[in-house]
C-alpha positions, 0 to 999 in steps of 0.5 A, a space after each residue: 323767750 317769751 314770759 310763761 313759755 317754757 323752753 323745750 330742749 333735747 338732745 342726743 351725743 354719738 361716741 365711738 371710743 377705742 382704747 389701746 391694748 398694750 398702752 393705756 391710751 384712750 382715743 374718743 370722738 363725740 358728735 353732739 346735737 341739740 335743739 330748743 324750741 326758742 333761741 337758746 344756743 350761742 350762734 357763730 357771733 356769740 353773745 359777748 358784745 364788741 368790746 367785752 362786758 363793760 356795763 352793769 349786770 344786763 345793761 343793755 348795749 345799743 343796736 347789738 342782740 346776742 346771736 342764739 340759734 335753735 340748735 347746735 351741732 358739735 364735735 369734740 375728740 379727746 386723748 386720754 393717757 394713763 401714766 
């Protein structure tokens, strides 16, 4: 990111929820999607370099650049039980 810019970011998450009449189970699905106005999302080739993080704090690692998107669309379910 550029010095003395600011990032902009928004945002918006889709859920649809159905719980269990007669047994306390909870199914949810979510769908989320998010912008910035710079790279600020991990991409698919993440932002780890190969081999992991052996160097001090913000070394820098030779020809590799973390892969930062603009936006990120994910999808989570969860099951929730009561006992």
């Amino acid at each position: 990111m550029a010095p003395n810019r600011a990032a902009a970011l928004k945002g918006s998450i889709r859920a649809l929820e159905k719980a269990g009449r007669r047994v306390a189970i909870t199914f949810r699905g979510e769908y989320t999607h998010r912008q910035a106005n710079v790279p600020y999302f991990a991409g698919p080739g993440g932002v780890t370099p190969p081999g992991g993080n052996t160097g001090a704090p913000g070394s820098f690692v030779e020809g590799w650049t973390p892969d930062l998107r603009k936006s990120e669309n994910r999808v989570t379910f969860a099951l929730l039980v009561k006992l």
